[in-house]
Backbone bond lengths (Angstrom), bond angles and torsions (degrees), N, CA, C in turn:
res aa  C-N    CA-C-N  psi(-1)  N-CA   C-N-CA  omega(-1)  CA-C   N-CA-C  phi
1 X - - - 1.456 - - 1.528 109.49 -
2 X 1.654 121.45 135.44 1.129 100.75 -155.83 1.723 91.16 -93.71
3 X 1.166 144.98 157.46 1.458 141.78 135.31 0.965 158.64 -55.98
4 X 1.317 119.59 53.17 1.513 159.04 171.37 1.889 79.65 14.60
5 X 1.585 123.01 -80.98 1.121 111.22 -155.59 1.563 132.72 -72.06
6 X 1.488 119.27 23.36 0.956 115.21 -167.24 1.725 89.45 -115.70
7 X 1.242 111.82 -30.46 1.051 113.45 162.20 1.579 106.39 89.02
8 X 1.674 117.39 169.04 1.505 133.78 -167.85 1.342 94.93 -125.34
9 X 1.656 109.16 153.99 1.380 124.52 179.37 1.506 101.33 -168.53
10 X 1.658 99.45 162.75 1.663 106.77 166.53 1.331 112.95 -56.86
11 X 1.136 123.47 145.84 1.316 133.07 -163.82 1.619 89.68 -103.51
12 X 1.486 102.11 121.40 1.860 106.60 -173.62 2.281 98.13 -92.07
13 X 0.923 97.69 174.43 1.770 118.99 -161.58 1.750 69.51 -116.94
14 X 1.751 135.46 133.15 1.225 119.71 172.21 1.598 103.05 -133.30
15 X 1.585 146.72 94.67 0.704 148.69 154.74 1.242 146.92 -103.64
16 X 1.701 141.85 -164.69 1.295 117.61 -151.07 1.825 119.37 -65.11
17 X 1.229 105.40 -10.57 1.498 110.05 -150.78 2.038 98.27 -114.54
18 X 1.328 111.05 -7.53 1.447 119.52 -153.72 1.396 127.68 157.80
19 X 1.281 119.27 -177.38 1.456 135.07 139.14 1.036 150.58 -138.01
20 X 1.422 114.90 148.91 1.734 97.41 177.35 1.579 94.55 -142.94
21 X 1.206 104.56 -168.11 2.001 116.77 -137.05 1.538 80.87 -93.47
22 X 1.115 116.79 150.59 2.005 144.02 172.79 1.395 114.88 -79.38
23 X 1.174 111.89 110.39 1.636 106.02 173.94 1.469 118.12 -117.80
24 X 1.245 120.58 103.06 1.429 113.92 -179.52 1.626 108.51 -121.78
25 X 1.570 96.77 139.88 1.595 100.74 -153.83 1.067 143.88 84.82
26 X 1.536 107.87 -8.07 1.842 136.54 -177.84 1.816 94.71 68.55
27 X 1.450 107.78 37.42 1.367 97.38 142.68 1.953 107.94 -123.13
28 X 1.649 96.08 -169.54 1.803 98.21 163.47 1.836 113.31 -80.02
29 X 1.514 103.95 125.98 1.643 68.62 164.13 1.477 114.61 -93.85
30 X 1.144 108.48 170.85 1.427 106.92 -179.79 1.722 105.27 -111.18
31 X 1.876 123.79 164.76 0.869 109.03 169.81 2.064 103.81 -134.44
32 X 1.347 99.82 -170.31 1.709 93.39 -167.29 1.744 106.05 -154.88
33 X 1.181 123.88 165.75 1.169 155.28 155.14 1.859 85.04 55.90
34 X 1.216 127.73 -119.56 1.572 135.65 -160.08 1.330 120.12 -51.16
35 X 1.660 85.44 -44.82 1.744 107.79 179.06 1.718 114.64 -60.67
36 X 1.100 106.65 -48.24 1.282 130.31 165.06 1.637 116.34 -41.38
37 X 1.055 126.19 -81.35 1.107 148.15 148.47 1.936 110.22 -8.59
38 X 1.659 86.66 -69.17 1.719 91.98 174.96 1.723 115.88 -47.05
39 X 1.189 87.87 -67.74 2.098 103.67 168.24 1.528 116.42 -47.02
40 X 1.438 113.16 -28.99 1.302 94.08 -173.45 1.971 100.63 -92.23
41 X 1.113 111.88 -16.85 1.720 120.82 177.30 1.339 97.42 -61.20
42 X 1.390 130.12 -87.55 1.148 134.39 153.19 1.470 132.93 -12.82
43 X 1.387 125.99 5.81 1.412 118.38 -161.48 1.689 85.37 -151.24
44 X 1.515 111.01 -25.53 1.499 112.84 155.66 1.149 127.14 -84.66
45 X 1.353 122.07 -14.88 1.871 122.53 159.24 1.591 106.40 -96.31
46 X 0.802 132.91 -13.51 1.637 108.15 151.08 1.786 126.38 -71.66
47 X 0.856 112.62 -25.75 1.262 128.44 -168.10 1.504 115.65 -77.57
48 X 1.247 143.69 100.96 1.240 143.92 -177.26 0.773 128.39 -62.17
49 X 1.826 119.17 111.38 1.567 119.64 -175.27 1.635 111.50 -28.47
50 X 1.516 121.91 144.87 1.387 133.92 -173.15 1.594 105.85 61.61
51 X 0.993 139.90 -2.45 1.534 104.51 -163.26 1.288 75.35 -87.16
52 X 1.608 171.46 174.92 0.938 162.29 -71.55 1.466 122.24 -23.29
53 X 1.532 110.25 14.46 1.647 96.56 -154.92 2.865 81.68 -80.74
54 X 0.900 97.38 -24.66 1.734 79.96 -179.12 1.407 122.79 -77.16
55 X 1.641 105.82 23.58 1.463 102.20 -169.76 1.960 74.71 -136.24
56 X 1.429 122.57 14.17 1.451 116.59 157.30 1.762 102.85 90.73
57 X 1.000 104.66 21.64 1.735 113.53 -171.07 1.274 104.25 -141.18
58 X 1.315 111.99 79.06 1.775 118.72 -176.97 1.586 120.57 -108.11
59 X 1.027 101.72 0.21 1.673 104.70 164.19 1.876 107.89 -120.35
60 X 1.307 103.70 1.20 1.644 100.16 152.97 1.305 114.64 -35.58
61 X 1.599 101.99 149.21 1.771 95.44 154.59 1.760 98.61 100.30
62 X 1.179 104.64 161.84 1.760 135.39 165.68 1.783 109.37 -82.85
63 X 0.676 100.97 164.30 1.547 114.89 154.61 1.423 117.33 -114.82
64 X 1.194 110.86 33.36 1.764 111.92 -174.38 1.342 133.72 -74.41
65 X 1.838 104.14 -22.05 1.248 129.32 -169.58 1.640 98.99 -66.83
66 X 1.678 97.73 -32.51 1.771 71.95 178.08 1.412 140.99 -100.55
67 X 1.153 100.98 12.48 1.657 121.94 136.54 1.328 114.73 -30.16
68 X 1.256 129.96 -69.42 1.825 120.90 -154.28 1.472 88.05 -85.36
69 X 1.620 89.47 155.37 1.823 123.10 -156.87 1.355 97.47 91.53
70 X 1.189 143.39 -38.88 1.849 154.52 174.26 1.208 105.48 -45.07
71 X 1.812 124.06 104.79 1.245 128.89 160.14 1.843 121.58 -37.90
72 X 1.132 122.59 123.85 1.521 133.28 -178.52 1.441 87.33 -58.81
73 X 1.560 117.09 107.52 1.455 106.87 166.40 1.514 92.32 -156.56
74 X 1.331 119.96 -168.47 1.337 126.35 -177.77 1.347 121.98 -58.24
75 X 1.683 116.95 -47.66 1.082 154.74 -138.12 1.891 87.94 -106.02
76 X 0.539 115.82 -53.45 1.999 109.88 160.43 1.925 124.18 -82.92
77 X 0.906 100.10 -6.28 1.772 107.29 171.24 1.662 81.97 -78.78
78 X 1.514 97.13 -80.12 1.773 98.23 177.64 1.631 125.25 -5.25
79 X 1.436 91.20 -68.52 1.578 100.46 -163.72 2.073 95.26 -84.05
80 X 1.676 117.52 -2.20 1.705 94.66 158.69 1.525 112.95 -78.64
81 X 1.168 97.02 -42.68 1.801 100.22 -176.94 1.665 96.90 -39.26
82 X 1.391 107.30 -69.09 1.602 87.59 -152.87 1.298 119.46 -64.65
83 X 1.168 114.32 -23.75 1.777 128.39 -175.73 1.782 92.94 -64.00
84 X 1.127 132.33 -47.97 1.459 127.06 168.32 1.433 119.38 -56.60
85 X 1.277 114.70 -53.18 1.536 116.84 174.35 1.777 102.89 -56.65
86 X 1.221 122.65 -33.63 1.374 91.54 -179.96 0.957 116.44 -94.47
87 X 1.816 124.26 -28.85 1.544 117.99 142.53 1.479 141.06 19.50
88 X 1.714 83.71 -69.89 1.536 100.85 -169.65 1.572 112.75 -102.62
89 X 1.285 119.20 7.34 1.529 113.90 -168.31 1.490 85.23 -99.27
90 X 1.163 129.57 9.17 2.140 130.47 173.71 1.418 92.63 -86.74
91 X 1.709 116.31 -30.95 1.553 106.88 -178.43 1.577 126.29 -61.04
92 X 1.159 123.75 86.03 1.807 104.65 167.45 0.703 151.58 -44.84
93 X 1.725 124.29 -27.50 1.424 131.52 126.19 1.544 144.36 -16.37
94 X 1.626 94.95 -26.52 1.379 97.73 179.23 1.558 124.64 -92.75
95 X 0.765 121.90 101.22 1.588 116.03 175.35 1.025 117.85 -60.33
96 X 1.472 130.35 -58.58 1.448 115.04 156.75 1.268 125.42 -137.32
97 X 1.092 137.33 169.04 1.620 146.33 151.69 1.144 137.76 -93.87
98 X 1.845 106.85 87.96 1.129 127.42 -160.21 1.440 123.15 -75.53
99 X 1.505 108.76 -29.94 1.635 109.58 157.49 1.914 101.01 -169.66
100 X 1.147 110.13 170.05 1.624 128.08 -149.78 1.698 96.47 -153.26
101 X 1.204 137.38 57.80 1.591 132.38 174.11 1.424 95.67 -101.93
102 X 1.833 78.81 152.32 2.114 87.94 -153.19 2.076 78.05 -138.56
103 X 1.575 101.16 113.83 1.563 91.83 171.78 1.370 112.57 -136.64
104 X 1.026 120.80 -165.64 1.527 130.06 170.62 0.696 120.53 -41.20
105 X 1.773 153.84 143.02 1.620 125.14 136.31 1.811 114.01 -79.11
106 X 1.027 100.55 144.44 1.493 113.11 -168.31 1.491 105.11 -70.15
107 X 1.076 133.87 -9.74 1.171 134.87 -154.65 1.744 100.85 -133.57
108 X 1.358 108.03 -26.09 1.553 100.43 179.82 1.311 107.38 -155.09
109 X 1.752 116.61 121.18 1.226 115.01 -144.06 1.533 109.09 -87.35
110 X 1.493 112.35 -8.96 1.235 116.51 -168.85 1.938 115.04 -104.77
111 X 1.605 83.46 24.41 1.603 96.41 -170.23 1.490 101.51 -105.58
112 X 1.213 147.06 152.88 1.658 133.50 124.87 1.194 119.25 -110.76
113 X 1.423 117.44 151.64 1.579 133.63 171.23 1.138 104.22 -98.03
114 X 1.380 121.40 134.02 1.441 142.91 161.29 1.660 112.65 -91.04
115 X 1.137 115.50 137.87 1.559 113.79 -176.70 1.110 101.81 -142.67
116 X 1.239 119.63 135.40 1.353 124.91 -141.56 1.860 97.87 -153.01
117 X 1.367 111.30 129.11 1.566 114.75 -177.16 1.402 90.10 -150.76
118 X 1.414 98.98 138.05 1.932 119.88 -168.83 1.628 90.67 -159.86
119 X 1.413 95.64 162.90 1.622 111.82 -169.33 1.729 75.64 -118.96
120 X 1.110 82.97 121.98 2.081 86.64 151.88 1.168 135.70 -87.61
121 X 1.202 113.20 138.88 2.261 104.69 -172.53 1.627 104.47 -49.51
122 X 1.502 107.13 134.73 1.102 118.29 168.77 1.391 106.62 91.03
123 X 1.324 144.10 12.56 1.220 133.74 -149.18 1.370 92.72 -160.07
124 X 1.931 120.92 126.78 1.398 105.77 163.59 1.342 128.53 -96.33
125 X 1.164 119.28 22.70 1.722 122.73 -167.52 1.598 88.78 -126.25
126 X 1.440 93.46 122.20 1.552 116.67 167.66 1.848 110.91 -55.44
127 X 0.936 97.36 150.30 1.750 104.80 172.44 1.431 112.73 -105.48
128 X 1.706 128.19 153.64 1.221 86.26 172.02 1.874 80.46 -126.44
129 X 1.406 104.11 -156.87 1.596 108.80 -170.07 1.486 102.36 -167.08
130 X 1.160 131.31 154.87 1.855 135.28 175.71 1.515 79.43 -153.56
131 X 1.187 97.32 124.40 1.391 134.67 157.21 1.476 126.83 -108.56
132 X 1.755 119.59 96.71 1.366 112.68 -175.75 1.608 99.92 -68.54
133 X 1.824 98.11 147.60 1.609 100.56 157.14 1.773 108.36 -140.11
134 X 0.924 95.94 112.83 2.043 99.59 170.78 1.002 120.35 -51.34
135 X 0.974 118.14 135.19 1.668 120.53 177.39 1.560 117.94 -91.48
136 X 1.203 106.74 -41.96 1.056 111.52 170.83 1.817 126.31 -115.92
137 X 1.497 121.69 145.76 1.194 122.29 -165.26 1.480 108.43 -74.45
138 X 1.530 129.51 150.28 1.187 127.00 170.13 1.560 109.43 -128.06
């Protein structure tokens, strides 16, 4: 059954620098219900509170950006978690927010992963999500 409220969208291409829309077959693809949901979480923590505010969407967005230059330490994992938790409580989709752990990457010290598991309205299986964020610019 599909879930009307989670809703369908262009399915974005999401990598280190941005995104832009998926075309396979030389059409758009489109995506829906969880998937949807995932992409649109993800496409709202990259996005910097206000920079949407001239398209009428000014509390869009994370505040995450001002994190990087922020030493990888306790005391900034801290302050990603919460900047995500409030992030995501703008989402309506979300029914809840079941956990938000923000750690190291094992492989690059000046990176963190956000991992992120929420139940979506209408839906009983939690989603989950890791969102890399750099800390520092290269």
């Amino acid at each position: 059954m599909v879930n009307d409220v989670l809703k369908t969208d262009l399915r974005l291409r999401i990598d280190s620098v941005g995104a832009d829309l998926s075309i396979r077959e030389g059409d758009l693809e489109a995506i829906r219900e969880e998937d949807n949901l995932a992409q649109a979480i993800i496409h709202r923590l990259m996005t910097s509170r206000g920079e949407l505010t001239d398209l009428g969407h000014p509390e869009y967005g994370s505040r995450l950006s001002d994190l990087i230059g922020e030493p990888n330490n306790e005391r900034t994992r801290s302050r990603a978690r919460n900047l995500v938790v409030e992030c995501l409580s703008q989402e309506y989709r979300i029914k809840e927010i079941l956990s938000v752990n923000v750690n190291t990457n094992p492989l690059d010290p000046h990176r963190i992963d956000i991992e992120i598991v929420v139940v979506p309205i209408g839906v009983r299986k939690p989603i989950s999500i890791t969102y890399p964020l750099r800390l520092e610019v290269i």
